[in-house]
RODO-2510 file (C-alpha; in nm, 4 decimals, decimal comma):
residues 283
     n   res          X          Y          Z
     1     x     7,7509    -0,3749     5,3122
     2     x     7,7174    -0,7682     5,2867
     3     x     7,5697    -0,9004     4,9624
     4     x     7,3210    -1,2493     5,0389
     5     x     7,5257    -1,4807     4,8990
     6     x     7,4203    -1,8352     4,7494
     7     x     7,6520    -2,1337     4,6854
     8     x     7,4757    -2,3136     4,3956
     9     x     7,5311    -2,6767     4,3782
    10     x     7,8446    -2,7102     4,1683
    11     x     8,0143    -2,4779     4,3836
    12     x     7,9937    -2,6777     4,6879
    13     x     8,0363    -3,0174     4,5560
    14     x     8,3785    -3,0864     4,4883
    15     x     8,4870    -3,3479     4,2425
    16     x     8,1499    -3,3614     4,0641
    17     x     7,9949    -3,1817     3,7385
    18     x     7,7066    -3,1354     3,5024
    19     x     7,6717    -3,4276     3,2970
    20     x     7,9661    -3,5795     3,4481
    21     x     7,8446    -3,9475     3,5951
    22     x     7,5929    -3,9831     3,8137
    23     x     7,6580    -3,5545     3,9212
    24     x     7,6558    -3,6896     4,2717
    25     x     7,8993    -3,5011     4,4820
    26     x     8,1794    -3,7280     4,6588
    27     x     8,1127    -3,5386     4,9777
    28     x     7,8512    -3,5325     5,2109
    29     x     7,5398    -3,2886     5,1857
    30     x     7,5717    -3,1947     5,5517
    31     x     7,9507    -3,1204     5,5437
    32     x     7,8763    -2,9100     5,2354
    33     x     7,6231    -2,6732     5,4167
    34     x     7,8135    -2,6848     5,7863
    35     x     8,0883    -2,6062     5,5713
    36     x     7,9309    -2,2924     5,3606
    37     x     7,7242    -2,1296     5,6475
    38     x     8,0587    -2,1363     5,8566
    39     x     8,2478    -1,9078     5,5089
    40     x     7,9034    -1,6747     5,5295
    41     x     7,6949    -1,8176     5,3139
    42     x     7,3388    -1,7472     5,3390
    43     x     7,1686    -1,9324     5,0461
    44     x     7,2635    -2,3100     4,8993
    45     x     7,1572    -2,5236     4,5796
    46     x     7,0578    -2,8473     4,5412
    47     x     7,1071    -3,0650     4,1981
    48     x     6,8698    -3,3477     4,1776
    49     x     7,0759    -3,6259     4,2009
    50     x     7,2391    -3,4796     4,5849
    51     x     6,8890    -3,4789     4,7052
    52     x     6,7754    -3,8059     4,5622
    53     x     7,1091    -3,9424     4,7146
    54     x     7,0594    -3,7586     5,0664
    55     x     6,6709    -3,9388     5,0247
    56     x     6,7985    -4,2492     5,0717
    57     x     6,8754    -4,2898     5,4375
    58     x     6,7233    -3,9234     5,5348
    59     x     6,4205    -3,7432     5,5272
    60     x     6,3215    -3,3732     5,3876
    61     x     6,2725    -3,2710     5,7248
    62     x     6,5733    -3,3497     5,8073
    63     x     6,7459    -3,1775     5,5667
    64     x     6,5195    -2,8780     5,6070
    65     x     6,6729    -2,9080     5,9943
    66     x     7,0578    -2,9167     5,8679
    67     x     6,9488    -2,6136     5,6254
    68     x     6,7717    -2,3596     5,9425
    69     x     7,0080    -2,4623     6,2222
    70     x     7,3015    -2,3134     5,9512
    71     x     7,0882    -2,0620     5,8868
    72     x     7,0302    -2,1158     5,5230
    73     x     6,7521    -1,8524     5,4379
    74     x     6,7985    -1,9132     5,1026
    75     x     6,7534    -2,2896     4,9323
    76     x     6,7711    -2,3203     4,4871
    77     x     6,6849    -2,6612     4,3779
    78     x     6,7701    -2,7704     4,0271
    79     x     6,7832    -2,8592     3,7403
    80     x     6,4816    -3,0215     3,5100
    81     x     6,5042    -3,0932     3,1720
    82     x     6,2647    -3,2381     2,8829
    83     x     5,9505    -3,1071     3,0650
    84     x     5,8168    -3,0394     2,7457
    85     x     5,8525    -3,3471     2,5888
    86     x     5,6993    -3,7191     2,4956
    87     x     5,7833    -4,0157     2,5587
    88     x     6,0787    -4,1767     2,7872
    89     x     6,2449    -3,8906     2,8436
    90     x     5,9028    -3,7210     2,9357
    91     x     5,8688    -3,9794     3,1965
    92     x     6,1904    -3,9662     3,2901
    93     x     6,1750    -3,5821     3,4010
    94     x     5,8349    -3,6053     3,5550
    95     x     6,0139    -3,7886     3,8194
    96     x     6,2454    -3,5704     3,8439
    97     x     5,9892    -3,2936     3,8559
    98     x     5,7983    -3,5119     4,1404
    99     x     6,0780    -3,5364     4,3433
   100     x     6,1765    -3,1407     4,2888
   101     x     5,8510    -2,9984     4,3382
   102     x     5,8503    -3,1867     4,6564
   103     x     6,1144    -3,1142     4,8284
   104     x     6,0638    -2,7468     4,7167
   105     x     5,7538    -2,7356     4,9215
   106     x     5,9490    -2,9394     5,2368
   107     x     6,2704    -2,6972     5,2444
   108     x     6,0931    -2,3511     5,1211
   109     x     6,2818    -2,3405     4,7971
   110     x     6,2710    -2,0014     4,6308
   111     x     6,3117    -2,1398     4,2987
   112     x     6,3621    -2,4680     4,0735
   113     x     6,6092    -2,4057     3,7891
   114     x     6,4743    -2,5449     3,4389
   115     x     6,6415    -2,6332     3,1267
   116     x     6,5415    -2,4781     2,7709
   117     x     6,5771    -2,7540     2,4918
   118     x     6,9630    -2,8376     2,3820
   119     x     6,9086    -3,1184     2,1298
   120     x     6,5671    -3,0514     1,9456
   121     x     6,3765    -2,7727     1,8912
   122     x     6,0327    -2,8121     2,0602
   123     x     5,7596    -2,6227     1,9008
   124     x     5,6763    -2,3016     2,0402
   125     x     5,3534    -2,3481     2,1089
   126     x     5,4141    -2,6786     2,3028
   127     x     5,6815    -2,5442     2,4928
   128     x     5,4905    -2,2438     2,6025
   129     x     5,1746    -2,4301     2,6894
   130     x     5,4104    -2,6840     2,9234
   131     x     5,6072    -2,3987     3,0911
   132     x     5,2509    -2,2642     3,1928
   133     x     5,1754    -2,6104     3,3627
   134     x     5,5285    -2,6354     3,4913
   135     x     5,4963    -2,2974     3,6722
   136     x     5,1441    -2,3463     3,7961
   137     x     5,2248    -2,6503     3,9582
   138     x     5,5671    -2,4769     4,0806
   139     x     5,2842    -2,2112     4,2370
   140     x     5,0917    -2,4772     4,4024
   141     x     5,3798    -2,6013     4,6082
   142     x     5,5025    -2,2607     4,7334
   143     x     5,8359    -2,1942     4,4919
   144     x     5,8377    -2,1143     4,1187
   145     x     6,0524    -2,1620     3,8178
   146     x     6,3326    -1,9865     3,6398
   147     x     6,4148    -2,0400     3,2872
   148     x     6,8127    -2,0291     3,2131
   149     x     6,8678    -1,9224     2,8788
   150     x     7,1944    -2,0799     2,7532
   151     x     7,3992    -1,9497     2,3736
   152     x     7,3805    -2,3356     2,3109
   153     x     7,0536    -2,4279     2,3417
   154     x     6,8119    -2,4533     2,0475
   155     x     6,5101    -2,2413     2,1678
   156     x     6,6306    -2,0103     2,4491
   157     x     6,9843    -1,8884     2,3562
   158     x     6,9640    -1,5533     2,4756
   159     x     6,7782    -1,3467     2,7439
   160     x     6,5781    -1,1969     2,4558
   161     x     6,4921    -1,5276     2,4001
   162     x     6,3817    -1,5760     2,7154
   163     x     6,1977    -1,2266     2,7691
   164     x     5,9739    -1,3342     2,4528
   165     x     5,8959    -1,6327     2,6128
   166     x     5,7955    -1,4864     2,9454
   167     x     5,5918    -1,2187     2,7931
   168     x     5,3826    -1,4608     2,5803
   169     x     5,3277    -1,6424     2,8352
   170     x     5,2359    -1,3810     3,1639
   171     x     5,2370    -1,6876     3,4212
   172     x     5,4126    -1,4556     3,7113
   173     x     5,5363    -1,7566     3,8513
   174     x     5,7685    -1,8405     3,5436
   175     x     6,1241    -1,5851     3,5526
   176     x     6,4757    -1,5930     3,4183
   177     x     6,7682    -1,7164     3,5646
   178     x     7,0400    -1,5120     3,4654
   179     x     7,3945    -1,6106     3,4810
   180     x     7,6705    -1,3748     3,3546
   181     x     7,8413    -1,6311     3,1651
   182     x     7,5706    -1,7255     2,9566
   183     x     7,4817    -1,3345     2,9172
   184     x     7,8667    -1,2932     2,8096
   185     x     7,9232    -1,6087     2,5982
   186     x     7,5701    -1,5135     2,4180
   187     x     7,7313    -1,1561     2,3152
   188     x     7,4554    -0,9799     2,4946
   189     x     7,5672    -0,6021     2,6363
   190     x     7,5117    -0,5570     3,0297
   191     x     7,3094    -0,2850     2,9254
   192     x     6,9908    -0,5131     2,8420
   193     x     6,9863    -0,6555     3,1827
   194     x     6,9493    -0,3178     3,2911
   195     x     6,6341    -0,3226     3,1162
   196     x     6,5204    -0,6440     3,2557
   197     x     6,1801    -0,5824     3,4854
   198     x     6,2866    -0,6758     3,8575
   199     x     5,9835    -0,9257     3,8161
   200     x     6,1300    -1,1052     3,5495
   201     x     6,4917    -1,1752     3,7763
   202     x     6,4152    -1,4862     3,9775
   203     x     6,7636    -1,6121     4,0032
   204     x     7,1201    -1,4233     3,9185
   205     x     7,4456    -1,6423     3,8863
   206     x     7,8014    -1,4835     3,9308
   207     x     8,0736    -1,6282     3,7580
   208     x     8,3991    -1,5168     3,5460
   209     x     8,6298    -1,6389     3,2926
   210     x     8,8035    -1,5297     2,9722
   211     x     8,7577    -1,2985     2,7149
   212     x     8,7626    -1,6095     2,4682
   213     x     8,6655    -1,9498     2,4975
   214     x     8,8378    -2,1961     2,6063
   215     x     8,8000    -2,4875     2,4635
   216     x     8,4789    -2,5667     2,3270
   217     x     8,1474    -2,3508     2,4865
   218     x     8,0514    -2,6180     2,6825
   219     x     8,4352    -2,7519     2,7777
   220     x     8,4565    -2,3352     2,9256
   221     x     8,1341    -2,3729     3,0823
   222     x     8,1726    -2,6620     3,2933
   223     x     8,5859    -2,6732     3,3151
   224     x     8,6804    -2,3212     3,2925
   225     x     8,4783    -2,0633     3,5049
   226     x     8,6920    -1,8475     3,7164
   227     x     8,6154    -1,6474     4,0568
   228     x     8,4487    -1,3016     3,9654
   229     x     8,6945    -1,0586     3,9498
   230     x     8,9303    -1,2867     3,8071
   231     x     8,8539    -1,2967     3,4684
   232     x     8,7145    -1,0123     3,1923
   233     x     8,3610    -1,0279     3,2000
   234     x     8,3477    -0,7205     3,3992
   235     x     8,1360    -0,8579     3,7147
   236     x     8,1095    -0,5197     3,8482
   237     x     7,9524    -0,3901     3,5682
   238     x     7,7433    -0,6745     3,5164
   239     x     7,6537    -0,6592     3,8979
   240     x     7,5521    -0,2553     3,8572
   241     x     7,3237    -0,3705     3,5609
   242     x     7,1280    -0,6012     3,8034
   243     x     7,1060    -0,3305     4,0999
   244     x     6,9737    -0,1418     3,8770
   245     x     6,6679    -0,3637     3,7771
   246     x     6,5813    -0,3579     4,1774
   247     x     6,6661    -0,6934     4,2158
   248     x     6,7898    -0,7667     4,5721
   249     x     6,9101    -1,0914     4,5891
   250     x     6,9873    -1,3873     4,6946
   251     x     7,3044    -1,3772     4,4455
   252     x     7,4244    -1,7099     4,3199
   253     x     7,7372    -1,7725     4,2606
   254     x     7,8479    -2,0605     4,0093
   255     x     8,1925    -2,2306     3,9821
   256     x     8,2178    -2,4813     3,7684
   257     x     8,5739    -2,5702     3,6867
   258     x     8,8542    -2,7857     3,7207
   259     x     9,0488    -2,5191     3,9321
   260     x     8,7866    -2,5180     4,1675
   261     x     8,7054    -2,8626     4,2225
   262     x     9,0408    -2,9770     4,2830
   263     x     9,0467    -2,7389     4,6329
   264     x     8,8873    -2,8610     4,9817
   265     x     8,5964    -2,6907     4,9749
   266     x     8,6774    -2,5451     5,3427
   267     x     8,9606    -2,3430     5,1953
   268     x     8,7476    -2,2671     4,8313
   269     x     8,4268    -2,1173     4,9311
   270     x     8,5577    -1,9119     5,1919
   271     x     8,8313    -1,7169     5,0134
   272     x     8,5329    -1,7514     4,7220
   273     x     8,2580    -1,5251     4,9172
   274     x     8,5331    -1,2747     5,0252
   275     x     8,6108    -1,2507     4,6018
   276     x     8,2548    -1,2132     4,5355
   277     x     8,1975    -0,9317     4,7791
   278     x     8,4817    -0,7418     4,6770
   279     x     8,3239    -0,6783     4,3642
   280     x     7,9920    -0,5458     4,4535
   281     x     7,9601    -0,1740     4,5157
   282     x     8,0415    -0,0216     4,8863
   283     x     8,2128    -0,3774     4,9289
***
């Protein structure tokens, strides 16, 4: 059995990272998806500043083209920050969340990946009351909005974190992204995303790396991540946790490393997807 498999932005973009510059990739968007859909990729993610860049001399509808005639079935867009807040930075993101939103609706965009807070701690009630907004606008344009909880953020560290939140704030349109390495790094057993409701799974991220970190968490997060299968987080077991919560995919996978940006991405994300499936059951 093939697993639907979905390159998330990082892992197609060669020399570029979170935070990192601009996060513009060096290489061009169409290459990028020609170049996954030809190593059997099904699914691919956009970061913000790729489409914005692509937006230039293009049109959504053109990129919508590139992504059907490769047979994309499967587009992630990402990744907004400060939608709860005031001020500049407020203004800054509702850009951000303009532009998003947008091109959600243009490409069919399953999801939009959103930020919890990493330098303040909003208040709970704010926060709440603007993820409710952000996911019923998310609703109006056809996609919705997964919440990533990360061990160094301030508000949403952990997916109990992020359960709370979803269940105070029943908006079906709001769901968890859920990316072993943050599940790993938080110290959380693969036994509570067993228990996660299958509506509560928007996106799932596969990933590896070491038992330890290396480096500081965020040095391992964006420099460090291995293929699954090469590292100890147990994928497989972490993958059987998921199956069990009925979710069905797409799966995202998420490289972010030095390893992994220094290799042509025609020779990475092929011998990448043949990793992945090797560790899912009946592979």
């Amino acid at each position: 059995m093939t697993y639907p498999l979905l390159a998330t932005c990082w892992t197609s973009a060669g020399d570029a990272a979170p935070q990192r510059g601009d996060e513009r990739s060096p290489l061009s968007l169409r290459g990028r998806i020609e170049t996954a859909a030809s190593a059997g990729w099904s699914g691919f993610g956009l970061v913000h500043a790729d489409l914005a860049a692509f937006r230039e001399q293009h049109s959504l509808s053109e990129l919508h083209s590139i992504l059907r005639d490769n047979g994309m079935r499967y587009v992630e867009l990402e990744f907004l920050g400060d939608w709860w807040m005031t001020g500049a930075r407020r203004e800054a993101s509702d850009r951000i969340r303009a532009d998003l939103l947008e091109a959600a609706e243009e490409l069919g965009a399953l999801t939009v990946k959103v930020a919890a807070a990493m330098d303040s701690e909003p208040e709970p009630e704010v926060f709440l009351a603007e993820l409710n907004r952000l996911a019923t606008e998310a609703a109006a344009r056809g996609t919705r909005v997964a919440l990533e909880p990360m061990p160094f953020s301030t508000n949403v560290r952990t997916l109990d974190d992020g359960v709370r939140i979803l269940e105070a704030l029943g908006n079906p349109s709001a769901g968890l992204c859920v990316d072993i390495w943050h599940v790993f790094r938080s110290g959380t057993d693969y036994a509570r995303v067993a228990e996660l409701k299958a509506e509560q799974v928007f996106v799932v991220e596969l990933d590896d790396g070491a038992a330890q970190p290396e480096g500081t968490l965020w040095d391992d997060t964006v420099d460090r991540r291995r293929y699954p299968g090469r590292g100890d987080f147990g994928v497989e077991g972490f993958i059987e946790a998921v199956l069990s919560t009925g979710f069905s995919g797409p799966w995202g996978v998420e490289i972010i490393s030095d390893e992994h940006r220094a290799l042509p991405i025609g020779e990475s994300l092929p011998r990448l997807a043949a990793e992945v499936q090797a560790c899912f059951p009946e592979a």
